[in-house]
C-alpha positions as a printed Julia matrix, in Angstrom:
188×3 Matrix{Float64}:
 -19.42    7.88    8.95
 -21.37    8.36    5.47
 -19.12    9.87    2.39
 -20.41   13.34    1.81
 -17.29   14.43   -0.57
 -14.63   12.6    -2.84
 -11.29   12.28   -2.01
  -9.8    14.05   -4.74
  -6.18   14.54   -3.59
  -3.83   11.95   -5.01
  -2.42    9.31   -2.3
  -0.03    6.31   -2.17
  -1.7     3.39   -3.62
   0.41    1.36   -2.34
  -0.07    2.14    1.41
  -3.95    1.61    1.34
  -4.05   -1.77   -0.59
  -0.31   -3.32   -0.11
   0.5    -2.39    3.14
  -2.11   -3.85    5.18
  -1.22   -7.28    3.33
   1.61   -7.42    5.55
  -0.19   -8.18    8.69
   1.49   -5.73   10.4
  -0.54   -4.33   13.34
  -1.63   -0.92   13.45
  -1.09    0.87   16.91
   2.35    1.11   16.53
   4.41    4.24   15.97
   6.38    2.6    13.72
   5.4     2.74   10.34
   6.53    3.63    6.93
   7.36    7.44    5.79
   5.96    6.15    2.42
   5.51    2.88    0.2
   6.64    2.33   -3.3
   6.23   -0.31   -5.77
   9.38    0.28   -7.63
  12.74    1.81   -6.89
  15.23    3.2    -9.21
  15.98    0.93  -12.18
  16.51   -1.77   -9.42
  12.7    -2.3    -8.98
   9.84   -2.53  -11.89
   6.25   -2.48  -10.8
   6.28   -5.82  -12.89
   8.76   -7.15  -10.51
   5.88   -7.42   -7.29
   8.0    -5.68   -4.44
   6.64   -3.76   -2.26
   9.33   -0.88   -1.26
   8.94    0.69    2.75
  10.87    3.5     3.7
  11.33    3.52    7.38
  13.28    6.33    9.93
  16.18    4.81   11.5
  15.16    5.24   15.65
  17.09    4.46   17.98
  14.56    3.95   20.83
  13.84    0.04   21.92
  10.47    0.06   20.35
  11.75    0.53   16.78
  14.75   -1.69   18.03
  12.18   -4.2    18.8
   9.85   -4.08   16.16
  12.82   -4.25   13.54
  14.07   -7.09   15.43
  10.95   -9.15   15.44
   8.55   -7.85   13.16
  10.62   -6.03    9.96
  13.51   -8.83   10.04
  11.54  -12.07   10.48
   8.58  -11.07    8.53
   7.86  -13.85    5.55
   7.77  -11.86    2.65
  11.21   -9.81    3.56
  12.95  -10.02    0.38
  16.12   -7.86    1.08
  16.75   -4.47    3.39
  19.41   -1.89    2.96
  20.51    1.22    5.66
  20.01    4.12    3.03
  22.01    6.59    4.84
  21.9     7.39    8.78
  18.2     8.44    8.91
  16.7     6.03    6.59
  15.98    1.99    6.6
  14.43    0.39    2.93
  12.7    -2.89    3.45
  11.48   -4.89    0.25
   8.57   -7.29    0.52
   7.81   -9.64   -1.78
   4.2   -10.16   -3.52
   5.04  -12.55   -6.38
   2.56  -15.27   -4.65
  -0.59  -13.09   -5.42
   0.84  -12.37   -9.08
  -2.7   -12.14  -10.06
  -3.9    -9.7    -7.13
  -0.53   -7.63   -7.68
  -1.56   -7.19  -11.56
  -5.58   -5.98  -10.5
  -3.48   -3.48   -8.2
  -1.43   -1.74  -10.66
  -4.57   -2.02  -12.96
  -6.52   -0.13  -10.32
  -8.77   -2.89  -10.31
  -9.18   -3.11   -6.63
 -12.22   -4.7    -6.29
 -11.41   -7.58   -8.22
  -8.92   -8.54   -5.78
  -9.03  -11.62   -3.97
 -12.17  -11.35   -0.95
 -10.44  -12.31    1.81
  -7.72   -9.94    0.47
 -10.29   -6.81    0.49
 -11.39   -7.8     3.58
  -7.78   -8.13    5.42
  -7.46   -4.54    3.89
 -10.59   -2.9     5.18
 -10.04   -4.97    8.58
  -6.64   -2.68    8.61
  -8.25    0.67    8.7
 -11.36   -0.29   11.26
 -14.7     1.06   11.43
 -13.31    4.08   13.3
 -11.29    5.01   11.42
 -11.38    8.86    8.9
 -10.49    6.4     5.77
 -12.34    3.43    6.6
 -15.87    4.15    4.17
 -13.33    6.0     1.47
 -11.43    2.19    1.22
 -14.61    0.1     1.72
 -16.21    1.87   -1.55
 -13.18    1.43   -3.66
 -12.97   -1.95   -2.24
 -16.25   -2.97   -2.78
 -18.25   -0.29   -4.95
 -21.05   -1.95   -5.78
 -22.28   -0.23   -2.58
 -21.43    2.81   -2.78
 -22.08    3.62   -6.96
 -25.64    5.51   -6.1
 -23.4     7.98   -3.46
 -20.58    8.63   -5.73
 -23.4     8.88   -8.99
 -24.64   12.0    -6.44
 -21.22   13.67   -5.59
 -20.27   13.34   -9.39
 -23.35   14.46  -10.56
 -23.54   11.9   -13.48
 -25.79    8.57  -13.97
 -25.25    5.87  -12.21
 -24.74    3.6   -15.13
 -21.69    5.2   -16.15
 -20.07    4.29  -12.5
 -21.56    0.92  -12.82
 -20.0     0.34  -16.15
 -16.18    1.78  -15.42
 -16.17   -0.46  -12.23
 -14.27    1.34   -9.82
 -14.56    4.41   -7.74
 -10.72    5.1    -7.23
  -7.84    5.82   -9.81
  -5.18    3.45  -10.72
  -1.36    3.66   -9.02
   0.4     6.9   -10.58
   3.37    4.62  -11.24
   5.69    7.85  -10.97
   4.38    9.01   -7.85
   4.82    5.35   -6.71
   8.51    5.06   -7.59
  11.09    5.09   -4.82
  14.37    7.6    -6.17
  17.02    7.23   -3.64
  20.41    5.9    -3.77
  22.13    3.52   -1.32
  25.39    5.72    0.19
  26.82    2.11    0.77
  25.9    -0.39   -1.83
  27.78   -2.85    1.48
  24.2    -2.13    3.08
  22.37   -3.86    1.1
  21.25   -7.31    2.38
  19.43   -9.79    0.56
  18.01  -12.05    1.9
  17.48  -15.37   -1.08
């Protein structure tokens, strides 16, 4: 599938270029209502959590996958029951400190190779978003297409870089309170 129009609608960050770090399958129906990299004044974006918001189910796959996917995963930092609907899980990135600083700097193709690739291995060649990540992943291939959709010279794409917008740090900020601060379980 070729790019024939930008994506101009603003989407998590997070979701497209953390997420997928976590190994975590696709396939599954259980995945995150949303990502975050911060949360209240608890989290900074400095701090190198990753923040998943999850709906409490009470069916044995989500039983399952909590049990032996969310709960033994490596980078699990801390969880904490929200409320009755909702499940926060807190991974932790400070390992790829560098990576983690090109993210928030919208620098996404400077991040690690293998990293990009692990990423774009997430969404598959089938898949709607697949060329949209692969050209803010890698944009060297993809500066002649955008140059044409943006109607300006190629050079200028070529010297900004990138072909997607940095985090909106506000839009990426998690505001909800804990109804039990006894919910909340760390885990170092």
């Amino acid at each position: 599938m070729a790019i024939t129009a930008l994506y101009r609608k603003y989407f998590q960050k997070s979701k497209i270029f953390l997420y997928p770090l976590l190994d975590i399958k696709r396939g599954t129906s259980v995945i995150p209502t949303e990502t975050y990299v911060s949360w209240n004044d608890t989290y900074s974006p400095e701090d190198m959590k990753l923040i998943c918001v999850y709906p409490i189910r009470s069916d044995n796959e989500f039983i399952t996958f909590q049990q032996n996917v969310l709960f033994k995963h490596n980078r699990l930092y801390e969880y904490s029951q929200i409320n009755d609907d909702t499940i926060v899980f807190v991974f932790d990135f400070s390992d790829l400190k560098e990576d983690w600083n090109y993210f928030l700097d919208g620098k996404y193709s400077k991040l690690k190779i293998e990293l990009r690739r692990k990423i774009l291995a997430y969404f598959q060649n089938n898949s709607g978003n697949f060329m949209y990540v692969e050209s803010y992943l890698f944009p060297e291939k993809h500066f002649k297409k955008y140059s044409e959709l943006l109607d300006v010279d190629e050079s200028l794409l070529k010297s900004v870089g990138e072909l997607c917008n940095k985090p909106d740090l506000q839009k990426e900020k998690l505001v909800m309170e804990i109804v039990n601060l006894e919910n909340l379980k760390f885990l170092t």
